[in-house]
Backbone as XML, in Angstrom:
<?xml version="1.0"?>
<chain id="A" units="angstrom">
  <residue number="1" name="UNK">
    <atom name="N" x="74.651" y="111.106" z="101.347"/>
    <atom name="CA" x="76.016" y="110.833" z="100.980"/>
    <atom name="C" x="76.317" y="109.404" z="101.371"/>
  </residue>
  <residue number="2" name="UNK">
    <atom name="N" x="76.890" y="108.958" z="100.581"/>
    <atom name="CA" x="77.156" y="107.262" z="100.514"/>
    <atom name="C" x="78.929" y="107.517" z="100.723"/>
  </residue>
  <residue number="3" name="UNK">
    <atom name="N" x="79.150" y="106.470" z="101.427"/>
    <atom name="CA" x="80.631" y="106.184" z="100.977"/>
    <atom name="C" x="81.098" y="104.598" z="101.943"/>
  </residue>
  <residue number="4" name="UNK">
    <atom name="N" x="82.102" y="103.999" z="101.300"/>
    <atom name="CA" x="82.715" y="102.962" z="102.350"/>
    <atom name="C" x="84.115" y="103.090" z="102.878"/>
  </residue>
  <residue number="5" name="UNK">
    <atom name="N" x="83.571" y="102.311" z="104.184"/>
    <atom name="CA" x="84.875" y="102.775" z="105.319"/>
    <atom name="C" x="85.502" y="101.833" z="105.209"/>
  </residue>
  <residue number="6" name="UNK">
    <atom name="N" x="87.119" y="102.100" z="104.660"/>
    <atom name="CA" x="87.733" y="100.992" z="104.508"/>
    <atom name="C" x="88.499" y="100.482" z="105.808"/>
  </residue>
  <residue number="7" name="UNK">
    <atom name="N" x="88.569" y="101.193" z="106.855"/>
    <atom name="CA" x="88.861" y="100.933" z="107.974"/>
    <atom name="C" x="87.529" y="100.024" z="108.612"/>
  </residue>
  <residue number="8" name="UNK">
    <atom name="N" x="86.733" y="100.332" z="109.149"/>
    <atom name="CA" x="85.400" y="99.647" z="109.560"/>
    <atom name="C" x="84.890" y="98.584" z="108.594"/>
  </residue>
  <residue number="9" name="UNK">
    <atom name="N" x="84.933" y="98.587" z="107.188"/>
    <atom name="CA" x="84.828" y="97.426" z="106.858"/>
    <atom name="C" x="83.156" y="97.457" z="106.257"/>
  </residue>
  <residue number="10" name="UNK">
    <atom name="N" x="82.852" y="98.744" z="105.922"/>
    <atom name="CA" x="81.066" y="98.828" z="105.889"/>
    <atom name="C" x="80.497" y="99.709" z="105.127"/>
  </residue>
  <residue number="11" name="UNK">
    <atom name="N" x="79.676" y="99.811" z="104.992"/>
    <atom name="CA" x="79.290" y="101.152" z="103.589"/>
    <atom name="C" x="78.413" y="101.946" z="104.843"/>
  </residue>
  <residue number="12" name="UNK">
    <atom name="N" x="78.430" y="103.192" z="104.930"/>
    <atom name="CA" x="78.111" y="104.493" z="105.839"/>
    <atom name="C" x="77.107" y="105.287" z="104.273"/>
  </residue>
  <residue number="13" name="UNK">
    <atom name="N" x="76.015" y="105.594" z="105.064"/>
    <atom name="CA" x="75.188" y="106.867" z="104.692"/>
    <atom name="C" x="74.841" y="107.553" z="105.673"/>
  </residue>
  <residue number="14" name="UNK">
    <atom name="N" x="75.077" y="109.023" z="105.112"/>
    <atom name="CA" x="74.915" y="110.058" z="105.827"/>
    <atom name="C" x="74.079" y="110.952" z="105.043"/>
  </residue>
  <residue number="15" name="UNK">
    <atom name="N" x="72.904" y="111.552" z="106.381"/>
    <atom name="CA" x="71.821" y="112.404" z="105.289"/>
    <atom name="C" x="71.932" y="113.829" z="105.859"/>
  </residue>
  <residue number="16" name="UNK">
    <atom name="N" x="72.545" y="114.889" z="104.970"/>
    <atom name="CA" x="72.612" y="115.937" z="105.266"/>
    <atom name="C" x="71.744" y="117.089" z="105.341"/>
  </residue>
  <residue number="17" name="UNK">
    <atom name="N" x="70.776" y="117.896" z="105.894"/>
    <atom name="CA" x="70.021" y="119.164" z="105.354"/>
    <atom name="C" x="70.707" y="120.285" z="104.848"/>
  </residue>
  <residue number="18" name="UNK">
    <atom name="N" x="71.106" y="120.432" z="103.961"/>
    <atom name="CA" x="71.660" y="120.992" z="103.313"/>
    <atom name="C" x="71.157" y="122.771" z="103.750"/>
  </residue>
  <residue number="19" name="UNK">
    <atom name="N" x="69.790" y="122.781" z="103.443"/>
    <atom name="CA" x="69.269" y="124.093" z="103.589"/>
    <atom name="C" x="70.237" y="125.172" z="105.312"/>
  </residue>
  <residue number="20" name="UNK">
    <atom name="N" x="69.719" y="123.776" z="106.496"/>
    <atom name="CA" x="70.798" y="123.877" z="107.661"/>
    <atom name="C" x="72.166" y="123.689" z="107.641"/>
  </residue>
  <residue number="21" name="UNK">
    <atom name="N" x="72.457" y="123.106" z="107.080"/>
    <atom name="CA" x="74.268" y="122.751" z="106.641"/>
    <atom name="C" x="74.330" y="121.881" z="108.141"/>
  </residue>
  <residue number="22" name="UNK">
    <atom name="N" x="73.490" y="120.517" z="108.394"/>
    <atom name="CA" x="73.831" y="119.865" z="109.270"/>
    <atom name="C" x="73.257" y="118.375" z="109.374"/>
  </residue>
  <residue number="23" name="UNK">
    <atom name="N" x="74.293" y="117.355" z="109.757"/>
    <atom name="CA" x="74.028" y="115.752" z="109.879"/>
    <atom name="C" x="72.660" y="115.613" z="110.455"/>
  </residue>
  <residue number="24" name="UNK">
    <atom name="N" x="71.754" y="115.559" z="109.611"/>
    <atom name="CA" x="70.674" y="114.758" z="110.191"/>
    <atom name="C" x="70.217" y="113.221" z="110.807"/>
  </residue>
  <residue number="25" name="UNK">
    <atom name="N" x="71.334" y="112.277" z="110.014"/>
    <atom name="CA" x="71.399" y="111.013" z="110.194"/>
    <atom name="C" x="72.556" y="110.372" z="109.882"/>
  </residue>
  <residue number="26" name="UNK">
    <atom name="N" x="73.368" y="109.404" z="110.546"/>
    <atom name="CA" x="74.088" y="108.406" z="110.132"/>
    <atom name="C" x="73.837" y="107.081" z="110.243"/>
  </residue>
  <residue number="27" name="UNK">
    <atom name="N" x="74.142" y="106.295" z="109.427"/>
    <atom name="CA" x="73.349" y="104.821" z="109.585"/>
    <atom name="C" x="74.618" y="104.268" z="108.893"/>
  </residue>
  <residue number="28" name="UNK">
    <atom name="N" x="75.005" y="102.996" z="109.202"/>
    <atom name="CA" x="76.233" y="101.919" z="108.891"/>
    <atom name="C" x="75.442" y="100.612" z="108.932"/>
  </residue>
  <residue number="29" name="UNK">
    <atom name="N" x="76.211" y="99.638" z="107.588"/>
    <atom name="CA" x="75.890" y="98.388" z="107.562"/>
    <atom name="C" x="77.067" y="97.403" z="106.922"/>
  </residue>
  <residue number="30" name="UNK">
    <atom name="N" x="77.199" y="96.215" z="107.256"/>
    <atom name="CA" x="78.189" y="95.617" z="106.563"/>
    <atom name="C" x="77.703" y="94.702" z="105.554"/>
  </residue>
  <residue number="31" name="UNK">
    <atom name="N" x="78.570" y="94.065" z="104.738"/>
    <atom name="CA" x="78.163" y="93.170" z="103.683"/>
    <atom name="C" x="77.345" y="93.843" z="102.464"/>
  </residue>
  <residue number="32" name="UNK">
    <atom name="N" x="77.659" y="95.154" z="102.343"/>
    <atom name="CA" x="77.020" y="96.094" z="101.263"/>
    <atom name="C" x="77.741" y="96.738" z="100.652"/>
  </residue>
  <residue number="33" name="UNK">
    <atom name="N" x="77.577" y="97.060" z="99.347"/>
    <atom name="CA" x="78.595" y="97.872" z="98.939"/>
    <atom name="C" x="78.101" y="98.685" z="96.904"/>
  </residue>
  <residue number="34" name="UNK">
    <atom name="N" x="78.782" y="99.971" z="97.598"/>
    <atom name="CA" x="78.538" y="100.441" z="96.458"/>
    <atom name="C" x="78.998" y="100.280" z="95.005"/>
  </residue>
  <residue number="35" name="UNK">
    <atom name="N" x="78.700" y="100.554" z="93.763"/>
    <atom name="CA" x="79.922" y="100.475" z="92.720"/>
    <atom name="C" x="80.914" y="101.264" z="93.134"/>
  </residue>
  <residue number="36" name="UNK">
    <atom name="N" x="81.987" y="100.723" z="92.362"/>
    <atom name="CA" x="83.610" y="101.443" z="92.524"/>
    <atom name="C" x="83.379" y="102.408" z="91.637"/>
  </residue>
  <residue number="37" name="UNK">
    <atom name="N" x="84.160" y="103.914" z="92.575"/>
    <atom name="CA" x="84.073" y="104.818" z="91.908"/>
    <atom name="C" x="85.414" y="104.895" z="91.267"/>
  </residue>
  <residue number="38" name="UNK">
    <atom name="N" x="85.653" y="105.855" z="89.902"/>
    <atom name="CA" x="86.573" y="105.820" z="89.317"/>
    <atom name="C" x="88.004" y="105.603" z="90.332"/>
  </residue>
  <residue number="39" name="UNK">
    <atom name="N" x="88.378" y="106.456" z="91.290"/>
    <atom name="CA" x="89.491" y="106.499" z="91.699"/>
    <atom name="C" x="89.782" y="105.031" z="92.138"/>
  </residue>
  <residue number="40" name="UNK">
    <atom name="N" x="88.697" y="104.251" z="92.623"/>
    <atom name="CA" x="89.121" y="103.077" z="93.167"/>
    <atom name="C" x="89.225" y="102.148" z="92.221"/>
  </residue>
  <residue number="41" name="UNK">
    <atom name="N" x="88.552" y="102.276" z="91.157"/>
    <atom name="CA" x="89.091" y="102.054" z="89.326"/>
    <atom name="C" x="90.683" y="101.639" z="89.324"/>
  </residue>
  <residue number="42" name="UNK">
    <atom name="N" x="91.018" y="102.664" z="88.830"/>
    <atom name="CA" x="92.467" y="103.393" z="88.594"/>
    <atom name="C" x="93.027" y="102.295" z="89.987"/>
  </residue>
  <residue number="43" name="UNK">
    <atom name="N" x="93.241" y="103.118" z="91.120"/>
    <atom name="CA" x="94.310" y="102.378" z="92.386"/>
    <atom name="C" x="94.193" y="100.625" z="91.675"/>
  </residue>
  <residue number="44" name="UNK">
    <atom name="N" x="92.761" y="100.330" z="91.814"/>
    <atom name="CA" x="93.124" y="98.776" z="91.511"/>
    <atom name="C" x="93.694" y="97.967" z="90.517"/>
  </residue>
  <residue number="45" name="UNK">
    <atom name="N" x="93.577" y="98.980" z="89.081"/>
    <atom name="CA" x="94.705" y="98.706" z="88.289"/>
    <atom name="C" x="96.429" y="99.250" z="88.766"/>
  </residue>
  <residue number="46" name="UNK">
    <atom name="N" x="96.292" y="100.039" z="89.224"/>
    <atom name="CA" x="98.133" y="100.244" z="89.206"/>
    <atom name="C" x="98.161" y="99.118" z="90.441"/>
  </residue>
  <residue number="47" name="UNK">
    <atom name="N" x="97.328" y="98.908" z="91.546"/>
    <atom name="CA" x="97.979" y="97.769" z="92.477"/>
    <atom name="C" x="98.216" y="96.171" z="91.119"/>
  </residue>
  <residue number="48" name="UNK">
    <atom name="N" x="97.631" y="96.238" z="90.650"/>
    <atom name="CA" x="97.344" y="95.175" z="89.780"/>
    <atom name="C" x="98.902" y="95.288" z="88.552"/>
  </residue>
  <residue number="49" name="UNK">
    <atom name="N" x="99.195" y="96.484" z="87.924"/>
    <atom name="CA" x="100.204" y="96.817" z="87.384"/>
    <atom name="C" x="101.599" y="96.468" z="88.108"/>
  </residue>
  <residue number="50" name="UNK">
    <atom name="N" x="101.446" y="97.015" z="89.259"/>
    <atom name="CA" x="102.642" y="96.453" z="90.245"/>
    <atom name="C" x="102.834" y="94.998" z="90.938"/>
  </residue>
  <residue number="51" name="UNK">
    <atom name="N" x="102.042" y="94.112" z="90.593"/>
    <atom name="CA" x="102.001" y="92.548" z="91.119"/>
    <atom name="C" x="102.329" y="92.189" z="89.867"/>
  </residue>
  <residue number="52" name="UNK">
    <atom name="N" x="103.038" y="90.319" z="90.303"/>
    <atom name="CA" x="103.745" y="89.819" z="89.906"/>
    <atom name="C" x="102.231" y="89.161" z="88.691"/>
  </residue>
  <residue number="53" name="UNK">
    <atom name="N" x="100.970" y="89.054" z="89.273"/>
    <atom name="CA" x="100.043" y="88.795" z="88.270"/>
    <atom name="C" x="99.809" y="89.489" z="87.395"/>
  </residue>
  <residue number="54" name="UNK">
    <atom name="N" x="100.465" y="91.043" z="87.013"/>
    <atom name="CA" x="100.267" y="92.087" z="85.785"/>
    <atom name="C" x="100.684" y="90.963" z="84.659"/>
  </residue>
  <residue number="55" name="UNK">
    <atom name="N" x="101.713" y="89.682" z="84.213"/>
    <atom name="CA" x="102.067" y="89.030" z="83.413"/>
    <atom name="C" x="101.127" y="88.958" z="82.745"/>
  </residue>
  <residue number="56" name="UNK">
    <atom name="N" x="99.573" y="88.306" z="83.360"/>
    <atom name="CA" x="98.426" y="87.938" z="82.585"/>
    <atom name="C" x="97.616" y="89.054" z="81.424"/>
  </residue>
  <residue number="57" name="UNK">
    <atom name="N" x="97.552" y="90.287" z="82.752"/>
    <atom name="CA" x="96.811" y="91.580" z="81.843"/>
    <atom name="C" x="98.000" y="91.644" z="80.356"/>
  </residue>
  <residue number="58" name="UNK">
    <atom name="N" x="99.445" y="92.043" z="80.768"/>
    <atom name="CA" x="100.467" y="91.581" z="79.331"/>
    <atom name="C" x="99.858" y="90.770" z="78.536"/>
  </residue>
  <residue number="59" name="UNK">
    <atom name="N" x="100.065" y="90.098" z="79.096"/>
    <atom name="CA" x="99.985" y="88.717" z="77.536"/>
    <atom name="C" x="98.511" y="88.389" z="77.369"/>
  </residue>
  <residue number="60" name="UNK">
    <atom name="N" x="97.366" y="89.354" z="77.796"/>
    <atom name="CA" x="96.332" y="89.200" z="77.077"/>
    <atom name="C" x="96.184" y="90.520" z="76.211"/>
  </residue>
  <residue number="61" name="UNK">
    <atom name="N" x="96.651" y="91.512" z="76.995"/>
    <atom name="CA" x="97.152" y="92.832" z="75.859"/>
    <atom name="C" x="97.844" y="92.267" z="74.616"/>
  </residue>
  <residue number="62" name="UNK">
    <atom name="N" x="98.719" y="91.409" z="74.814"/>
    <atom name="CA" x="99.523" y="91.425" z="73.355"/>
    <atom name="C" x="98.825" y="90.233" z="72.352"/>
  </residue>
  <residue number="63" name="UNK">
    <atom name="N" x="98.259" y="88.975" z="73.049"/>
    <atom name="CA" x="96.906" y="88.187" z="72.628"/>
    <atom name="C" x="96.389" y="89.247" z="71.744"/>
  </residue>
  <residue number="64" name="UNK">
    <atom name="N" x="95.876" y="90.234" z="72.273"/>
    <atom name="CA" x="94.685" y="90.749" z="72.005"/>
    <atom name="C" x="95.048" y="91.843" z="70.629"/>
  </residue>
  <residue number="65" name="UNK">
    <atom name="N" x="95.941" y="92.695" z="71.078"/>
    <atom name="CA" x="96.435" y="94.031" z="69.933"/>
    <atom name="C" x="97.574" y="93.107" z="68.879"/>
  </residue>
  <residue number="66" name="UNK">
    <atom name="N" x="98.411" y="92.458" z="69.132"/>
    <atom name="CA" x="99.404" y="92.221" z="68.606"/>
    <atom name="C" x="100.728" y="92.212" z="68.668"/>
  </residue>
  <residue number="67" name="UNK">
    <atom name="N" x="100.804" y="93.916" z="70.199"/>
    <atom name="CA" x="101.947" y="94.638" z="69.718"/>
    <atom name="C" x="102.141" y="93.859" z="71.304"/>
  </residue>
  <residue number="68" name="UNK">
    <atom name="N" x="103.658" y="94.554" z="72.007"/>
    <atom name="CA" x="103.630" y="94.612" z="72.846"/>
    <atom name="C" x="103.532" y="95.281" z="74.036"/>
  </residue>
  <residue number="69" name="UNK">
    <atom name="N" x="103.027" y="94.907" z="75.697"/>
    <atom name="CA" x="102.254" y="95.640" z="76.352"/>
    <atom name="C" x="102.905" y="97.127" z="76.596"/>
  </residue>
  <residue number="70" name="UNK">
    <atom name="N" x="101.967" y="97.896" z="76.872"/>
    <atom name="CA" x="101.761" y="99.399" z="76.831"/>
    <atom name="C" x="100.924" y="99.801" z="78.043"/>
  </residue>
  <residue number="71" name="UNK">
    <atom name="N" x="100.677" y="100.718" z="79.094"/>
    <atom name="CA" x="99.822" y="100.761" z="79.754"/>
    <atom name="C" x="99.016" y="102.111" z="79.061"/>
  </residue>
  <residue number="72" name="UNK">
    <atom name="N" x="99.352" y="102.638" z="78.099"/>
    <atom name="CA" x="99.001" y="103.853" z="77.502"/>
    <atom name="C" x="97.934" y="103.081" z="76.832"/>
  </residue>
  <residue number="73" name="UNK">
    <atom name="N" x="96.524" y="103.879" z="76.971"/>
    <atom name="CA" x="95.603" y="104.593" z="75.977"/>
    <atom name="C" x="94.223" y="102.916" z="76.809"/>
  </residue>
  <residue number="74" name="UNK">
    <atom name="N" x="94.743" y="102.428" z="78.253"/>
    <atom name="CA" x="94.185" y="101.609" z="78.751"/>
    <atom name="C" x="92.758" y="102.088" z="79.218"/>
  </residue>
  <residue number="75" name="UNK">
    <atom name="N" x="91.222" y="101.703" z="79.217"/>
    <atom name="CA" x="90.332" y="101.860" z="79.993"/>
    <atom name="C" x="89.544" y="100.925" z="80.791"/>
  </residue>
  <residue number="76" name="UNK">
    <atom name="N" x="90.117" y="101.208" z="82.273"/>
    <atom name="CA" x="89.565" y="100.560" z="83.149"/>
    <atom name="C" x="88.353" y="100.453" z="83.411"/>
  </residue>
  <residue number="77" name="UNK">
    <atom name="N" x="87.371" y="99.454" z="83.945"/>
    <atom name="CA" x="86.219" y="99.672" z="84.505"/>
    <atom name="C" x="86.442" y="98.702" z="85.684"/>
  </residue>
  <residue number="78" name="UNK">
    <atom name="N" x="85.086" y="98.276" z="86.362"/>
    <atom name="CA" x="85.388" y="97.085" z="87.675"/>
    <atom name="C" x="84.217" y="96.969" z="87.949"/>
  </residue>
  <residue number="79" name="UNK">
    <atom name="N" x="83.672" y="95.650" z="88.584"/>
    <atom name="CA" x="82.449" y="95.337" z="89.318"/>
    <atom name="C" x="83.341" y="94.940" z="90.507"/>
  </residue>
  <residue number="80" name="UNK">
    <atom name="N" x="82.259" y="94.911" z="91.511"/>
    <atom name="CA" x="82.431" y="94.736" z="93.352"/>
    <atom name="C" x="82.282" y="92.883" z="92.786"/>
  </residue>
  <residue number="81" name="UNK">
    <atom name="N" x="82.824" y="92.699" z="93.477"/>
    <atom name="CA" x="83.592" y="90.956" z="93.515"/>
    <atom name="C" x="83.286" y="90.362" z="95.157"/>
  </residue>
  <residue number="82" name="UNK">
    <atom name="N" x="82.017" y="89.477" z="95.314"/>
    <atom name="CA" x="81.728" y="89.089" z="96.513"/>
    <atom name="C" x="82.240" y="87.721" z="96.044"/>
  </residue>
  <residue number="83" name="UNK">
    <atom name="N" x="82.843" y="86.939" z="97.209"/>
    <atom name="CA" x="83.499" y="85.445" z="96.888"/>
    <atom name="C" x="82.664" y="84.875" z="96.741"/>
  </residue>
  <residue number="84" name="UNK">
    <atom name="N" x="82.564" y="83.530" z="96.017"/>
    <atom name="CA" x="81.192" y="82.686" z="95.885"/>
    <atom name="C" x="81.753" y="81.277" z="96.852"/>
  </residue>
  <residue number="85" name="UNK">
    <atom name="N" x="80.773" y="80.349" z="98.023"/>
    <atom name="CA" x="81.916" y="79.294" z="98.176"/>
    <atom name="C" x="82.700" y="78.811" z="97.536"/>
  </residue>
  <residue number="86" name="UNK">
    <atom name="N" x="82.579" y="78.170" z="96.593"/>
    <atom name="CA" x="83.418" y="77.495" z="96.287"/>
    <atom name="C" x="84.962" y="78.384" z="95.259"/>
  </residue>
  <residue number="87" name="UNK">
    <atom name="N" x="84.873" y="79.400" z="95.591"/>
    <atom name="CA" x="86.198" y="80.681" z="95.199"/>
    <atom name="C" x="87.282" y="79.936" z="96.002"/>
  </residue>
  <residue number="88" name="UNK">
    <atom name="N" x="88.463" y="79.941" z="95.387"/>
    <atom name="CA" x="89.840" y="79.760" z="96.355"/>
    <atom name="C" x="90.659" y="80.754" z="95.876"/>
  </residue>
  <residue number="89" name="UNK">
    <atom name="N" x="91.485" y="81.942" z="96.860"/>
    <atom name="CA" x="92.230" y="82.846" z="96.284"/>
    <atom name="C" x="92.136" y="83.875" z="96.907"/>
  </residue>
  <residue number="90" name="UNK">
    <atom name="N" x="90.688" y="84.355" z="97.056"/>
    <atom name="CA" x="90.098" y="85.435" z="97.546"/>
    <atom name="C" x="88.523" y="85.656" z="98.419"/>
  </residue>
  <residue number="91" name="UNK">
    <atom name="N" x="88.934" y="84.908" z="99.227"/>
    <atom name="CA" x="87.878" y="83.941" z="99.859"/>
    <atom name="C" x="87.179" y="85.194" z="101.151"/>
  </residue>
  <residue number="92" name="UNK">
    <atom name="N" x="88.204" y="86.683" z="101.437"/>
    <atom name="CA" x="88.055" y="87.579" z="102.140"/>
    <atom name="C" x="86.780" y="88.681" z="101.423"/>
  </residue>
  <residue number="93" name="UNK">
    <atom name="N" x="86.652" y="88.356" z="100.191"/>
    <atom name="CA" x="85.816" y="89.305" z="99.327"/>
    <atom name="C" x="84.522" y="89.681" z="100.008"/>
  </residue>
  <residue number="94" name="UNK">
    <atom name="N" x="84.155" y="90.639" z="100.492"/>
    <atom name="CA" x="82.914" y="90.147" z="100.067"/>
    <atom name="C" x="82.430" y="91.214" z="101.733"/>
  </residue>
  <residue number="95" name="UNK">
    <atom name="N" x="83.311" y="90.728" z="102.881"/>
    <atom name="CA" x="83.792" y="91.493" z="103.726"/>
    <atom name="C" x="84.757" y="92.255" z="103.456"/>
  </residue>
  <residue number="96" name="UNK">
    <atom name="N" x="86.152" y="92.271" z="102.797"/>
    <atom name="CA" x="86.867" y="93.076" z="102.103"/>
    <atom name="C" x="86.242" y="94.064" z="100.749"/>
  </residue>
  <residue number="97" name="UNK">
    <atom name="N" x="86.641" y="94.963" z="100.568"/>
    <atom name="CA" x="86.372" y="95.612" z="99.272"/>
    <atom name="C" x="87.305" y="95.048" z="98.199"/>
  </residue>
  <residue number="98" name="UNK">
    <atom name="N" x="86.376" y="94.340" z="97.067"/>
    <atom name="CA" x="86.999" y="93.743" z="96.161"/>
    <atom name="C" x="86.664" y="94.173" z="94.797"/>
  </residue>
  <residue number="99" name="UNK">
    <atom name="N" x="87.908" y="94.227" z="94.002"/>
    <atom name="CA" x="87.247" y="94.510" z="92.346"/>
    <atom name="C" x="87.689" y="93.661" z="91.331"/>
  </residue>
  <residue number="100" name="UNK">
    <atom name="N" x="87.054" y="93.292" z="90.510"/>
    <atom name="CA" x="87.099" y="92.422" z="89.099"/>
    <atom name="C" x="87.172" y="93.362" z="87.849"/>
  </residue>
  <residue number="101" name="UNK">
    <atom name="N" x="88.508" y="93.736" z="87.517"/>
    <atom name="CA" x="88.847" y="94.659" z="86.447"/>
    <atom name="C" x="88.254" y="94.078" z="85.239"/>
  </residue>
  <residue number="102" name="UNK">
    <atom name="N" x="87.921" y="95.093" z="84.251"/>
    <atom name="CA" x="87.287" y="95.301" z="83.171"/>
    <atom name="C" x="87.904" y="95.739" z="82.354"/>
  </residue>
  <residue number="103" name="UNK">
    <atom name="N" x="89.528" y="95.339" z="81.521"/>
    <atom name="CA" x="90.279" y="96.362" z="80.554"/>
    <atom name="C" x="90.095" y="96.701" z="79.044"/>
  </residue>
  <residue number="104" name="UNK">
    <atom name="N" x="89.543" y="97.921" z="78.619"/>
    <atom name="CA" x="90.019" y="98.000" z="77.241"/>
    <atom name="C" x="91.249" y="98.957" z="76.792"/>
  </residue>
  <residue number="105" name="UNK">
    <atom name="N" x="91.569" y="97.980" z="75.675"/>
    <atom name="CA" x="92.737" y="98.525" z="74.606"/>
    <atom name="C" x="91.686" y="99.976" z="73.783"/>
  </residue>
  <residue number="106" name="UNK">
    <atom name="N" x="93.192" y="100.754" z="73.833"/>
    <atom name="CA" x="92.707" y="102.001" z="72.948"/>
    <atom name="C" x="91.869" y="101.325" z="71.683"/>
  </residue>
  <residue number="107" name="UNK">
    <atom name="N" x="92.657" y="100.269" z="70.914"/>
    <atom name="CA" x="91.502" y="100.085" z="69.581"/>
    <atom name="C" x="90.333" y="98.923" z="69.899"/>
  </residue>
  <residue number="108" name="UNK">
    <atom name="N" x="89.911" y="99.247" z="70.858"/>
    <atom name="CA" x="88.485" y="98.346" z="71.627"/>
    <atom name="C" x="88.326" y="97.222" z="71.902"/>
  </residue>
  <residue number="109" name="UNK">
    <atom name="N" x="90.141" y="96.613" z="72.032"/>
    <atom name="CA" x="89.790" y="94.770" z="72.648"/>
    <atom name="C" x="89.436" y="95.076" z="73.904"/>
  </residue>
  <residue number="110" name="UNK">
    <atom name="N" x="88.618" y="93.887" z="74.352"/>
    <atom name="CA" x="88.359" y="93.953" z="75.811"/>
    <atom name="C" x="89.607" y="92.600" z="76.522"/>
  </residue>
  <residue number="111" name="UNK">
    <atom name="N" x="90.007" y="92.708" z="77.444"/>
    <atom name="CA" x="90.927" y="92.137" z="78.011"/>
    <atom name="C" x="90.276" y="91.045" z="78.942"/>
  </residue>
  <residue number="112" name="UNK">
    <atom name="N" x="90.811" y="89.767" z="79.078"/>
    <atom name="CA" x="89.943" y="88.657" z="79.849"/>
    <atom name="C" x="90.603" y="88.867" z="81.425"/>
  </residue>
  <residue number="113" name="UNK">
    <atom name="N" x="90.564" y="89.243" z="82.400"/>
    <atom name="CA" x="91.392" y="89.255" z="83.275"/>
    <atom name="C" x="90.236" y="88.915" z="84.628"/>
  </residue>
  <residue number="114" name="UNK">
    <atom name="N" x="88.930" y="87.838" z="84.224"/>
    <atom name="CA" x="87.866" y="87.329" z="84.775"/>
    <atom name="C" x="88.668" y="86.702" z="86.194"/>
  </residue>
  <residue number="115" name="UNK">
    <atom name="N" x="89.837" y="86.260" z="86.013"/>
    <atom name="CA" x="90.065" y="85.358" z="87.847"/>
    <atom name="C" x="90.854" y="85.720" z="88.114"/>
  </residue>
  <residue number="116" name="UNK">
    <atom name="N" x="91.225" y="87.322" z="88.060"/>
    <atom name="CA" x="92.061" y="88.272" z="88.807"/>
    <atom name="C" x="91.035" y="88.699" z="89.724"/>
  </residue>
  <residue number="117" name="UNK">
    <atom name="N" x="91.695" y="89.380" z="90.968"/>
    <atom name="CA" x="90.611" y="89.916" z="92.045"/>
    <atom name="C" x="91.938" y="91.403" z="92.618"/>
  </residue>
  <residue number="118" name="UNK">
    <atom name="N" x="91.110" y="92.229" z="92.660"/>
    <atom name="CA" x="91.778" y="92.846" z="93.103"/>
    <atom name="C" x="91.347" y="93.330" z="94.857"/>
  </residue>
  <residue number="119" name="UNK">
    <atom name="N" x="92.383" y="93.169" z="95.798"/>
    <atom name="CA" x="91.277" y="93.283" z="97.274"/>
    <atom name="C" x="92.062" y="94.793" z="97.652"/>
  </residue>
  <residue number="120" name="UNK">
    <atom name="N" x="90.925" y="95.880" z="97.442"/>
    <atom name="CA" x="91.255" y="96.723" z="98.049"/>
    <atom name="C" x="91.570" y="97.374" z="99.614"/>
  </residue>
  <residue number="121" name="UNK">
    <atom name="N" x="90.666" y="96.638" z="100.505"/>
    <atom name="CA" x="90.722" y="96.386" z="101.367"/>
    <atom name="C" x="92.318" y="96.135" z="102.285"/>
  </residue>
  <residue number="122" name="UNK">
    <atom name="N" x="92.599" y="94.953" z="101.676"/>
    <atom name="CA" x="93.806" y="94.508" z="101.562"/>
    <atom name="C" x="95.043" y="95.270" z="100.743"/>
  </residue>
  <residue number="123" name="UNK">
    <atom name="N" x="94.801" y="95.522" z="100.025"/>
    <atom name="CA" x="96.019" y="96.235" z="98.863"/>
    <atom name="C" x="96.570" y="95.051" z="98.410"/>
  </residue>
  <residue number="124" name="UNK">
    <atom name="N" x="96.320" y="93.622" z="97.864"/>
    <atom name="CA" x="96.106" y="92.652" z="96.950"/>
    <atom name="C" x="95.805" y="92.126" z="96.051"/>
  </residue>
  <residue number="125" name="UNK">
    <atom name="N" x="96.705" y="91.121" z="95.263"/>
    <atom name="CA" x="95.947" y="91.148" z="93.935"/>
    <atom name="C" x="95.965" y="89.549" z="94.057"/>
  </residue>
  <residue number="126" name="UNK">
    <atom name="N" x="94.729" y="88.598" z="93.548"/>
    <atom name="CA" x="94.637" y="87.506" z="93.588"/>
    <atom name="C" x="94.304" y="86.984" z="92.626"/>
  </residue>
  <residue number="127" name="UNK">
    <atom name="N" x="94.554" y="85.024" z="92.340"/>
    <atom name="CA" x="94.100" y="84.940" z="90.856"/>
    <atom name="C" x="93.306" y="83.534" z="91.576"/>
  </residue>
  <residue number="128" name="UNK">
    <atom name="N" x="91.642" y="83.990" z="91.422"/>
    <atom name="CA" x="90.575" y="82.667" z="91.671"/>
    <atom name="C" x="91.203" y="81.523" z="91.201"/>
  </residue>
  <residue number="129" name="UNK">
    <atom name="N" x="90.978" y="80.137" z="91.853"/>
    <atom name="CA" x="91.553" y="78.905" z="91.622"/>
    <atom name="C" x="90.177" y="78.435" z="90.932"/>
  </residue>
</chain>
């Protein structure tokens, strides 16, 4: 079992014997991290929906469809977002849990929203300089 501790700051595996129903091992490391699973998907768009930077995801939704923005019929995806030096914005990434949203429109635009960061960690939304 994989998971990350957003308190500790680290990705935790734990190996269970199942047959015994008992912790055989725990092991922790930092600076690792798994893909985002759906739920952390989702949270990082509505944190992202509720910041004053949602303007951009808008007006590349309406760029993109025509109409105007809708959060209906949206599909999220995300990659883990480690800062690179020379990043300004979100410079915590990397030690923080960070995501780089991926949006499509119900009729299959993909949305540019490349120097948004979302820091879960934090409950933040940032836009790379």
């Amino acid at each position: 079992l994989y998971y990350y501790d957003y308190h500790g700051g680290k990705l935790v595996k734990q190996v269970v014997d199942l047959d015994h129903g008992k912790l055989t091992g725990s092991y922790a490391a930092t600076g690792m991290q798994l893909p985002p699973s759906q739920r952390e998907v989702d949270t990082a768009l509505q944190l992202l929906l509720a910041n004053p930077l949602s303007a951009e995801l808008k007006d590349a939704y309406t760029r993109a469809t025509g109409k105007p923005f809708t959060n209906q019929g949206l599909t999220p995806t995300a990659h883990i977002y480690h800062a690179m030096p020379a990043d300004t914005g979100a410079s915590q990434c990397g030690k923080d849990r960070c995501l780089r949203l991926i949006v499509q429109t119900q009729d299959g635009h993909i949305l540019d929203l490349d120097k948004i960061i979302v820091d879960l960690s934090g409950r933040t939304v940032a836009r790379l300089n």
